[in-house]
N, C-alpha and C positions, 0 to 999 in steps of 0.2 A: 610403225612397224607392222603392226596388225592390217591395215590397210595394202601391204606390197604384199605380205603372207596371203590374204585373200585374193588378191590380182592375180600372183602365179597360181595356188589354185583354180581360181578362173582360168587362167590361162591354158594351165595342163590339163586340165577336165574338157576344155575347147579341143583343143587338141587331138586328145586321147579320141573323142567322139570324130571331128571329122578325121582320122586314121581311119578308124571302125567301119566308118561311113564308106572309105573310099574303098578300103579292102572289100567290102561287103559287096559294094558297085563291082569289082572286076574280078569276085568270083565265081559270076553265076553263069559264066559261059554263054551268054546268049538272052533270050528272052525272058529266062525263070519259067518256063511251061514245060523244058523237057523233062520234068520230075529232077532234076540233082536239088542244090540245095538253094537256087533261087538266088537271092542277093541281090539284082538290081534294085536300085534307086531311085523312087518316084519322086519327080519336082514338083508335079502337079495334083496336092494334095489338097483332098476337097475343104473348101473353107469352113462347114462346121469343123473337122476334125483337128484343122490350122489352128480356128480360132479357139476350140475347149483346151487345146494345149501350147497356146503360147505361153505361159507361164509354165511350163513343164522342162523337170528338169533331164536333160539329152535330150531333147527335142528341138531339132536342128535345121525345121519348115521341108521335113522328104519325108518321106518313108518308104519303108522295105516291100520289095514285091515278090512274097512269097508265097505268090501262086501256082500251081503244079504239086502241092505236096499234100499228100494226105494229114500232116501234121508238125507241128510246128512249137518251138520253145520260146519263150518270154521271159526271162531271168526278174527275178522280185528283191529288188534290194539291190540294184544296180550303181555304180557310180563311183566316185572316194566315200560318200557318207552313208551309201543304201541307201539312197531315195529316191530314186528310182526304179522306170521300169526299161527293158531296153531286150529289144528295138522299144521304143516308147512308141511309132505308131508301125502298122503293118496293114498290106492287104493280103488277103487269102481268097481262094476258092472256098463257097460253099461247100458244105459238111466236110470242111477241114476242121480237126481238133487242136485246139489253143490247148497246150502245157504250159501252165505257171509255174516258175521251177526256184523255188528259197534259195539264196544267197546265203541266208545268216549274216549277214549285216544289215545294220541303221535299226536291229531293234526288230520288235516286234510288225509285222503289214498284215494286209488283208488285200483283195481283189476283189473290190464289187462294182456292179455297173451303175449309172447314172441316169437320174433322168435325164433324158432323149436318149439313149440307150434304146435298139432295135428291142434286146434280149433282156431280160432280169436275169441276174447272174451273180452268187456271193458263195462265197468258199467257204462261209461262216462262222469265223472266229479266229483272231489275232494268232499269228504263229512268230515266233522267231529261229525257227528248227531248219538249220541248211540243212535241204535235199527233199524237203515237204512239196507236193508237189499238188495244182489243181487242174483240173480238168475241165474244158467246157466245147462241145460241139456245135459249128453256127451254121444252119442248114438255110434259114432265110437271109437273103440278100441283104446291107443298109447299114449304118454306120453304128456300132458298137462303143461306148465312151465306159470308162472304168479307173477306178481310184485305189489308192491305200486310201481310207476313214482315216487314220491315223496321222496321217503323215500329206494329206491333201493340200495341207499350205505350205508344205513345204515342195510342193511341185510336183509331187509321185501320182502323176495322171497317165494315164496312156490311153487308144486308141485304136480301132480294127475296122478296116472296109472290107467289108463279107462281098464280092462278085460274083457273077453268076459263073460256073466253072463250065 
């Protein structure tokens, strides 16, 4: 029994991500350059960023191209269990600012970056407070890679290709 109660979880967390996915695809009206709110769809995501987060959880091999915006949300605690981040990966323009934004679910996270990470980057201490929120501006180009410490084997990786704007 436990094993079909997993499956359909699997199943509807599948789901629920590619809906997300697709809505996200056909609501950016066009390129995502003309400042609204972006949303297409990248299939062609670079293979470091593929490969640090194949084991990540909503990470579905695209990411969000949400280029044109001066700034931009990352939900912390994403999922059915908060383990997650999501979009788990994204590109932006140069000195766009990434908002990390608490959930309050899965517990206590953190956001910090990894080695191979362009940026050093750490919000500094375990929160579980929905609405907590961090902050980080990425003015150099290159791939940005970033964790929950906490919660990293459980798949809470996510992902940012910084381009040139």
């Amino acid at each position: 029994m436990s094993d079909n109660l997993s499956r359909r979880r699997y199943l509807a967390g599948t789901g629920a991500a590619l809906t997300i996915g697709t809505l996200a695809g056909c609501s950016g009206g066009g390129d995502g350059g003309d400042g609204g709110d972006g949303g297409n769809v990248i299939e062609d995501v670079p293979s470091e960023i593929d490969d640090y987060l194949s084991e990540a959880r909503m990470y579905d091999g695209t990411m969000a191209d949400l280029t044109g915006q001066d700034e931009i949300t990352i939900e912390v605690g994403a999922g059915d269990v908060g383990f997650a981040f999501a979009p788990a990966a994204v590109r932006i323009d140069s000195s766009t600012t990434v908002v990390w934004e608490w959930t309050g679910v899965g517990g206590g996270h953190n956001v910090a970056s990894v080695e191979g990470s362009e940026s050093d980057f750490d919000n500094g201490e375990t929160i579980a407070e929905e609405g907590y929120t961090f902050e980080q501006s990425f003015d150099n180009t290159g791939i940005q890679l970033y964790q929950c410490t906490p919660h990293k084997a459980n798949g809470m990786l996510g992902a940012i290709e910084v381009v040139e704007a």
